[in-house]
C-alpha positions as CSV (number, residue, x, y, z in Angstrom):
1,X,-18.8,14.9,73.8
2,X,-18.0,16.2,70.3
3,X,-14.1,16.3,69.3
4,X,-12.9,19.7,68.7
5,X,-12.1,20.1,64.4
6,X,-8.6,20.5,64.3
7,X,-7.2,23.6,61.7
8,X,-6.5,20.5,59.4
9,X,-9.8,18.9,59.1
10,X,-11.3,22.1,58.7
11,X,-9.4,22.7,55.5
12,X,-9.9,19.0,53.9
13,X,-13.8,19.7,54.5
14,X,-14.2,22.4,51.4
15,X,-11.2,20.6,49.5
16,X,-13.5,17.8,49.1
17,X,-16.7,19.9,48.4
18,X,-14.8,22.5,46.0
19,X,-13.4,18.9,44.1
20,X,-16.5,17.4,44.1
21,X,-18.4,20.4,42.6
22,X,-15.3,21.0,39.9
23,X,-14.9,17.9,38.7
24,X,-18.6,16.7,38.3
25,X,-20.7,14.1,40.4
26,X,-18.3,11.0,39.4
27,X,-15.5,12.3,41.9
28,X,-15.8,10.2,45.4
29,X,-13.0,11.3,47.7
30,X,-12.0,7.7,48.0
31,X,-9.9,7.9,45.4
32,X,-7.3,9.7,47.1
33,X,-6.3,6.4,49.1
34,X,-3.3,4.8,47.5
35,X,-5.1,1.5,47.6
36,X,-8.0,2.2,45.2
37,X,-8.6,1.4,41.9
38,X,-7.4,4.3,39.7
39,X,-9.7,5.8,37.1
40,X,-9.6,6.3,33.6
41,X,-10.3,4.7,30.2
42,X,-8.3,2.9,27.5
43,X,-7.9,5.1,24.1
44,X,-6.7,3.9,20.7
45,X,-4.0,5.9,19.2
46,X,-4.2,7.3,16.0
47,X,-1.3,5.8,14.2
48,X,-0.4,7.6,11.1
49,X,2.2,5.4,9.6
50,X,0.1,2.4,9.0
51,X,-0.4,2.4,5.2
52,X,-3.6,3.0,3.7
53,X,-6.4,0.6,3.1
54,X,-8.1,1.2,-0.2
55,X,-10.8,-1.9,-1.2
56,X,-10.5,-3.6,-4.2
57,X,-13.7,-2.7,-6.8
58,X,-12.1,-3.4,-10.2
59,X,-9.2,-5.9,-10.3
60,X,-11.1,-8.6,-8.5
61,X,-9.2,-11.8,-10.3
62,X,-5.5,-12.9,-9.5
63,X,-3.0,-15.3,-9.8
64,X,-4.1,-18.9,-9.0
65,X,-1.1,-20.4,-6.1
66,X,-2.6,-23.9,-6.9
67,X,-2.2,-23.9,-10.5
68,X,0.2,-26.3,-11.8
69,X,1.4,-24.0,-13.8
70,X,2.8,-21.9,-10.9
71,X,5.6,-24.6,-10.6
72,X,5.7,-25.2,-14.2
73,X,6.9,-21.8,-14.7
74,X,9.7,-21.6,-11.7
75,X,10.8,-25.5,-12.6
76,X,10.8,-25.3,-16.0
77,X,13.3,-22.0,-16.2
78,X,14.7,-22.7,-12.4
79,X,13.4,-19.3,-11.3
80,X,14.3,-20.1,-7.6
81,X,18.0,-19.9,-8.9
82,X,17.6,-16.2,-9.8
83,X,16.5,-14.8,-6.1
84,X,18.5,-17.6,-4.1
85,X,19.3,-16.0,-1.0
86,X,18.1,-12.7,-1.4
87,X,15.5,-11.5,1.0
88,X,14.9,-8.1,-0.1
89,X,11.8,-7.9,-1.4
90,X,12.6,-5.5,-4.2
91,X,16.0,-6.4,-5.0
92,X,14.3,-10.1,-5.5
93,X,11.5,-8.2,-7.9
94,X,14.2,-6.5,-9.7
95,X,16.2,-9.7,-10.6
96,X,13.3,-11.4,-12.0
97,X,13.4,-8.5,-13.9
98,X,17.1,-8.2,-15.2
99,X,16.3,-12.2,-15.7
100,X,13.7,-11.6,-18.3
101,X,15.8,-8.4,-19.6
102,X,18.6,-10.6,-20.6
103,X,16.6,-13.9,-21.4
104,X,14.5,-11.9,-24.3
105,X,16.2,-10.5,-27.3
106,X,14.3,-7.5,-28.4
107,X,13.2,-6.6,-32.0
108,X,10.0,-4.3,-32.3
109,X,9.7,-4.6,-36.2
110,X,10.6,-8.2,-37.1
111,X,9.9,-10.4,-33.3
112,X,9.0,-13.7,-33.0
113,X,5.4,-14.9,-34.2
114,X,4.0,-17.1,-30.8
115,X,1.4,-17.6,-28.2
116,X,0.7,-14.7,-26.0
117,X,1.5,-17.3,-23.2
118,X,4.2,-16.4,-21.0
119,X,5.7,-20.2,-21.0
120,X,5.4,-20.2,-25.0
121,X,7.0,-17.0,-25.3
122,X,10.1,-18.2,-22.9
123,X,10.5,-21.6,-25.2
124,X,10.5,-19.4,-28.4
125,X,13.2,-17.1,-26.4
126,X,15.7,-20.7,-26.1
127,X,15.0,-20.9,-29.6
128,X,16.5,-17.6,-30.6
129,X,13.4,-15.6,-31.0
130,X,12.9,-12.1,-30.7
131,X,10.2,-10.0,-28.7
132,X,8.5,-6.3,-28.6
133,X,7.2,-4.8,-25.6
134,X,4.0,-7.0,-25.3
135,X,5.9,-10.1,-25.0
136,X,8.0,-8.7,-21.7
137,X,4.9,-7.4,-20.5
138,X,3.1,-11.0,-20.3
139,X,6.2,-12.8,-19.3
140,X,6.9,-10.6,-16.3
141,X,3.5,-10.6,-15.2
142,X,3.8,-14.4,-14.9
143,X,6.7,-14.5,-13.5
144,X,6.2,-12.2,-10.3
145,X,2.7,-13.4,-9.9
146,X,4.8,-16.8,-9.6
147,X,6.4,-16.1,-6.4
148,X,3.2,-14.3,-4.9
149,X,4.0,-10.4,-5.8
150,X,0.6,-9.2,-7.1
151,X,1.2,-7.6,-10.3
152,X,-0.8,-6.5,-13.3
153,X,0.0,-5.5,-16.9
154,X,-0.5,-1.5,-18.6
155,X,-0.6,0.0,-21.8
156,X,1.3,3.3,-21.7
157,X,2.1,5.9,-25.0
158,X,3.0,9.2,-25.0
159,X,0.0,9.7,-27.1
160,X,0.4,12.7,-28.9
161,X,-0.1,14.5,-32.6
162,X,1.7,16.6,-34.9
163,X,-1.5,18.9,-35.3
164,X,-1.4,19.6,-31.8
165,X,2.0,21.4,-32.4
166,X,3.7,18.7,-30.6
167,X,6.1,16.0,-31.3
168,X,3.4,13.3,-33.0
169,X,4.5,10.6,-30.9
170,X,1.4,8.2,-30.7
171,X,3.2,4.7,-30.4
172,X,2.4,2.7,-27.5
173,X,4.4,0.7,-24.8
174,X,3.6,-2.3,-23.0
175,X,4.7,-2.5,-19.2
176,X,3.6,-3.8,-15.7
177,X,2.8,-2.5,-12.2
178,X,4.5,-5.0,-9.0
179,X,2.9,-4.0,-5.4
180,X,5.9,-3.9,-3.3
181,X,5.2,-4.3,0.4
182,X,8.3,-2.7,1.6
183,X,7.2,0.7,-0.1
184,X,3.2,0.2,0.4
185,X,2.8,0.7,-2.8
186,X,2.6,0.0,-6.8
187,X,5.3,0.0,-8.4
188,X,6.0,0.7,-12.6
189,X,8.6,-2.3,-13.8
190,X,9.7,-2.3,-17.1
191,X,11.1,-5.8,-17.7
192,X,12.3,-4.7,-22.1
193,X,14.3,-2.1,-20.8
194,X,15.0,-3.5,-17.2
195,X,14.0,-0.5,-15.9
196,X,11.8,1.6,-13.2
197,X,11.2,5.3,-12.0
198,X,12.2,7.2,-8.8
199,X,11.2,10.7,-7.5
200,X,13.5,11.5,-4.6
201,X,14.7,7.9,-4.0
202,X,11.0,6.3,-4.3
203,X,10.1,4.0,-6.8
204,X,6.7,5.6,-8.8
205,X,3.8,4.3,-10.0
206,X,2.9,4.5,-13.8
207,X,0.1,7.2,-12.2
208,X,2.6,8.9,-10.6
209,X,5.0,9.2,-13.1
210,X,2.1,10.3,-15.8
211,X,1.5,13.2,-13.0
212,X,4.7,14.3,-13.2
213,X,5.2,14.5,-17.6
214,X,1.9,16.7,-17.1
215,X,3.1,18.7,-14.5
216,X,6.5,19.4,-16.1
217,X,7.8,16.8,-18.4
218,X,9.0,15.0,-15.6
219,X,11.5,17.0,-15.2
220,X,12.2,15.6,-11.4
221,X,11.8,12.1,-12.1
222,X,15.2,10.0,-12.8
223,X,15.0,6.4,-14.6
224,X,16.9,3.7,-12.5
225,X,18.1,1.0,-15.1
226,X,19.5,-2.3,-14.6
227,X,20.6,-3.9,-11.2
228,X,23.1,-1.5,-10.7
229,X,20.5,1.3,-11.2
230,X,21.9,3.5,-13.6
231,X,20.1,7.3,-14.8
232,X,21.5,6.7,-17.9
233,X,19.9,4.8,-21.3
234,X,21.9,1.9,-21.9
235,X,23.6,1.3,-25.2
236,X,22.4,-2.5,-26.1
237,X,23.7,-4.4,-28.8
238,X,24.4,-0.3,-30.6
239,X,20.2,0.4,-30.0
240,X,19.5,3.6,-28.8
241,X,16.1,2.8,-26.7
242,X,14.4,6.8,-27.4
243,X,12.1,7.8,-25.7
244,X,10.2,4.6,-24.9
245,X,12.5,4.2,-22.1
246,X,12.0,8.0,-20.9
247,X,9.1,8.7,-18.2
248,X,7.2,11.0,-21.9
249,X,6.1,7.0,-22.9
250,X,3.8,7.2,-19.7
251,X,1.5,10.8,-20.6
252,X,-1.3,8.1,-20.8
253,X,-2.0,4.7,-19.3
254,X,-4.8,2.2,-19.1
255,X,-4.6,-1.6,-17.0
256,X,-6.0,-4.3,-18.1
257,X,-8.4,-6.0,-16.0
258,X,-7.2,-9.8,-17.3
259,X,-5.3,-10.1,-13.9
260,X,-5.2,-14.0,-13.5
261,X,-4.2,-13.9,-17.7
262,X,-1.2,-16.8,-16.3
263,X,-2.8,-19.4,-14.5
264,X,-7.0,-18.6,-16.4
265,X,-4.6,-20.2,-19.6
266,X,-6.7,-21.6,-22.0
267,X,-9.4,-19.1,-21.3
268,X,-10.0,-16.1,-23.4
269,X,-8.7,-12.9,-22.3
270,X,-10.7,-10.1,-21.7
271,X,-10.1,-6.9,-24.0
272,X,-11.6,-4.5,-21.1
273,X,-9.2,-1.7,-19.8
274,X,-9.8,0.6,-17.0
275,X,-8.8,4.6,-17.7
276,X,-8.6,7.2,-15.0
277,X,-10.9,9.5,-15.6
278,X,-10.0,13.2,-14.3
279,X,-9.5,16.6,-15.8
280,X,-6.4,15.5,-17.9
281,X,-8.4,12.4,-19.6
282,X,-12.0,15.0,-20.1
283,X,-9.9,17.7,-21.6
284,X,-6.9,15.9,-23.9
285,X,-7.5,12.8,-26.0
286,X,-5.4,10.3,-26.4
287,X,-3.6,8.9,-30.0
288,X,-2.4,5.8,-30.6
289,X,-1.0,4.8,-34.4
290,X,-2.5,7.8,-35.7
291,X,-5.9,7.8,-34.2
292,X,-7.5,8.5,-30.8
293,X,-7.4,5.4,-28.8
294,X,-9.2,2.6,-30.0
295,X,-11.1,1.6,-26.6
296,X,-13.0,5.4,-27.1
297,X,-16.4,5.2,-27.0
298,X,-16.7,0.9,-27.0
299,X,-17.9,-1.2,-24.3
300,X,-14.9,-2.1,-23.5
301,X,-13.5,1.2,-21.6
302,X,-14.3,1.1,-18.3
303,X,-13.7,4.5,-16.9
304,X,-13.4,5.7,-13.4
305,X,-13.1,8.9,-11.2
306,X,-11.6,7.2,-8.1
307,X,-8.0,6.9,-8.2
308,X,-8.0,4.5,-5.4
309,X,-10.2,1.7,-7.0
310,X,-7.2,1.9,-9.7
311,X,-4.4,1.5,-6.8
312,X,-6.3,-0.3,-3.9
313,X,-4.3,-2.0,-1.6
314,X,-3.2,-5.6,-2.0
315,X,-1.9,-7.5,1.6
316,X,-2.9,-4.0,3.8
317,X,-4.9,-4.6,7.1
318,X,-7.6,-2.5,8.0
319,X,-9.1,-2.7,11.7
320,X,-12.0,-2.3,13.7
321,X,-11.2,-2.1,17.5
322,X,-13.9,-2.3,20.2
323,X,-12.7,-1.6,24.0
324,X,-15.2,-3.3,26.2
325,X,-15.4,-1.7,29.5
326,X,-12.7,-0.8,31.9
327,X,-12.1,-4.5,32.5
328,X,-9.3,-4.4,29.9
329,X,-10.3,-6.3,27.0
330,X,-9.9,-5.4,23.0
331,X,-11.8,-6.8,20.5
332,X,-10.2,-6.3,16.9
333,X,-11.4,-7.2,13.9
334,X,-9.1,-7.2,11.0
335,X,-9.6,-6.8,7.3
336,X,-7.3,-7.4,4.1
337,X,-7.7,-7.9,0.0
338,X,-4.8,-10.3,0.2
339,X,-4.7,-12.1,-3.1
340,X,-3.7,-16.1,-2.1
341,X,-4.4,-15.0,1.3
342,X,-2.7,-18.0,3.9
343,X,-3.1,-16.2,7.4
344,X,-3.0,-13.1,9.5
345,X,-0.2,-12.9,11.6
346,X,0.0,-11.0,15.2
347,X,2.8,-9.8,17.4
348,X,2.8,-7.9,21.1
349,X,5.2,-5.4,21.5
350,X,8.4,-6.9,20.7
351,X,7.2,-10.3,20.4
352,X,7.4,-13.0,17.9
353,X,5.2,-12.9,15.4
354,X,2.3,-16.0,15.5
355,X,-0.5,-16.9,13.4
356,X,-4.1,-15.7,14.4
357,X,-7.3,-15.4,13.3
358,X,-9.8,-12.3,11.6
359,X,-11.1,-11.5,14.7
360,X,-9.4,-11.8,18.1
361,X,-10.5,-11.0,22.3
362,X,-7.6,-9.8,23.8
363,X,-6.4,-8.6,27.3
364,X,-5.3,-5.4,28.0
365,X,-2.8,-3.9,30.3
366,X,-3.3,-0.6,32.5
367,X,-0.9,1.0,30.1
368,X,0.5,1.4,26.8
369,X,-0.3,-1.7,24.6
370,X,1.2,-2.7,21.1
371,X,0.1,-5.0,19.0
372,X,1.1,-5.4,15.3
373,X,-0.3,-7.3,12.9
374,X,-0.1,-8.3,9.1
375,X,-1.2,-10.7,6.4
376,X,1.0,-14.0,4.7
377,X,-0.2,-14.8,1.5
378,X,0.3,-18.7,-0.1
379,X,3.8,-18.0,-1.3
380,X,5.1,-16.7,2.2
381,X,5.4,-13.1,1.1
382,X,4.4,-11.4,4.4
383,X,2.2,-7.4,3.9
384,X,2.9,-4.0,5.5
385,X,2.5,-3.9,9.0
386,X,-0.6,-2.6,10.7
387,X,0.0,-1.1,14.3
388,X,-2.3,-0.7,16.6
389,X,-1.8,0.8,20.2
390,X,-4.5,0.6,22.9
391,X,-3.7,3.1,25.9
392,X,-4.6,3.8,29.5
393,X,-5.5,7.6,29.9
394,X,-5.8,7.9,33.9
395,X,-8.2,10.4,34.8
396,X,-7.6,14.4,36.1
397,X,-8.6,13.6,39.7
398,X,-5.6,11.6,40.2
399,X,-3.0,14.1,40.1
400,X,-5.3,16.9,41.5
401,X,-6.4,15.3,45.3
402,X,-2.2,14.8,45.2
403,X,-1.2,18.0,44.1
404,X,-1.3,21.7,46.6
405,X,-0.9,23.8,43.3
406,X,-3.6,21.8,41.3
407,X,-6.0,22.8,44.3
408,X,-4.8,26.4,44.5
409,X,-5.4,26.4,40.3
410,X,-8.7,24.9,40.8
411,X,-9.9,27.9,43.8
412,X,-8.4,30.3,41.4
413,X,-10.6,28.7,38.8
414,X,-13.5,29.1,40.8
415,X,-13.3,32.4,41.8
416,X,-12.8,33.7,38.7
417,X,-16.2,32.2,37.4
418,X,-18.0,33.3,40.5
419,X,-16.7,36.9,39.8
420,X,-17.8,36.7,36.0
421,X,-21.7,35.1,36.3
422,X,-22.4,37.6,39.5
């Protein structure tokens, strides 16, 4: 004898239909038992905060950490002393800085005749000598390279002539670039006149600040000098510094590509620089001592359109995450230009971080999962962190079989379209 339908079961029978037809063939009615398996997927979030990875094409030689002269250098002048309990990675940058500021007399017309050799030049300095731009230069690229903060050294000049109805400055300046891991980017340090550039509290880049003197004579930009980081030009020893310490020295700039110019010592340096070649470079020329630029048409210029080859990405991760299935698993693969490079590091959520490898299977969770990762180089310094979160996205059907108003939304739904194809 058939059971009679009750009004109930009459109403559940075109729920189920009207859900399976709106929500496509994957929909089993199952899923409304509290016991099943709940559907969905995981999805990486896009995480806009993690710096940017740019691959390094040009600068391809660093600082050797197992080159005796590593030690030789930080022994030999106690360099250790100078950053002793400071863990701020800038504030350590900028007292090797002050360090050399102080340690080097300056004298641009009658300095000191020595090795271009940052340990030569800092002997010649205990014995009274005098230096120029180049010498700080070479000395502070040495010395930061020393405790693992990739660095590199520029030629800068304001680069101009008096035909041009300008001022006919044409000298030339001698300075470097620090990455700085706390900022994710390069950094200009100018160790002769202990000195850097900020734009709304952010340390700039030589690049940067050359944007800026095109733009409008730098007019935003504000030099930080000393430790104390003061706006103003200092008055040393009664020498007023110009405008060699003003952002107008940096209207051109080219790098050098000798980047391992320390610890490569006896070898012969390379005279190549690299220029960044975009509108201002095709359309201006640049003087130096009276004439345009020496490197100009010589196989020595190396001259590229792509800004980011110039400031890759030293100690930045990039990622490649593949979710394998709903069974919960992530495999990442990660990637770094990590001059010195020791390890990659990894942390979950709030974690301590542990060494791991370039490529990693891990277990997910049926919700929101963090991991974090980031690189150690030889000398401890740690990169940017990389974040990566992995999440569970259930799917629609979950909240529709328990919801009366998602069900009324989804007859509404349908009768609308029925109304529109007939």
């Amino acid at each position: 004898m058939m059971r009679a339908l009750t009004p109930l079961t009459v109403l559940l029978i075109p729920v189920t239909v009207l859900l399976s037809l709106t929500l496509g063939a994957g929909f089993a009615p199952a899923v409304a038992s509290e016991s099943s398996e709940p559907l969905g997927e995981f999805v990486v979030n896009n995480i806009s905060e993690n710096p940017a990875f740019h691959s390094n094409e040009l600068f391809r030689a660093y600082e050797d950490f197992y080159s005796p002269r590593v030690n030789q250098l930080r022994n030999r002048y106690d360099l250790d002393r100078i950053v002793a309990g400071e863990t701020d990675e800038f504030r350590r940058i900028m007292l090797l800085r002050h360090w050399i500021h102080s340690t080097m007399p300056i004298d641009d017309y009658d300095y000191t005749s020595t090795r271009m050799d940052a340990v030569a030049i800092l002997d010649a300095a205990r014995a009274g000598g005098k230096f120029n731009c180049s010498h700080f230069s070479v000395v502070q690229h040495a010395v930061l390279n020393s405790f693992g903060y990739v660095t590199r050294c520029l030629g800068t000049g304001p680069g101009r002539m008096q035909e041009e109805g300008l001022d006919g400055l044409d000298g030339h300046h001698a300075v470097n670039e620090v990455w700085v891991n706390t900022f994710n980017k390069w950094v200009l340090v100018d160790a002769k006149y202990d000195l850097h550039f900020e734009k709304d509290g952010i340390p700039l880049s030589a690049l940067e600040i050359r944007d800026e003197v095109w733009r409008n004579e730098a007019n935003d930009v504000v030099p930080s000098f000393g430790l104390e980081c003061e706006p103003t030009v200092p008055q040393i020893n009664d020498r007023d510094w110009g405008i060699w310490a003003t952002p107008k020295v940096y209207r051109w700039c080219s790098w050098e590509t000798s980047t391992n110019r320390f610890t490569s010592f006896p070898a012969a340096l390379s005279s190549t620089l690299i220029m960044y070649d975009d509108e201002i470079f095709q359309k201006h020329i640049w003087y130096r001592d009276g004439e345009p630029h020496w490197a100009y048409d010589t196989p020595y210029l190396i001259k590229t359109t792509q800004r980011d080859w110039i400031y890759w990405t030293p100690n930045v991760i990039s990622s490649q995450v593949n979710i394998q299935g709903q069974d919960g698993r992530a495999h990442i693969f990660l990637l770094s230009f990590t001059p010195n490079f020791k390890t990659f590091q990894m942390k979950i959520s709030k974690g301590d971080w542990r060494n791991c490898d370039e490529s990693l299977d891990l277990p997910l969770q049926k919700q929101l999962n963090r991991f974090a990762f980031r690189t150690v180089n030889l000398f401890g310094v740690t990169g940017p962190e990389h974040r990566l979160e992995i999440d569970w996205k259930k799917e629609l059907e979950q909240s529709v079989v328990t919801s009366p108003t998602s069900y009324r939304n989804i007859v509404d739904a349908n009768h609308n379209t029925a109304s529109h194809n007939t």
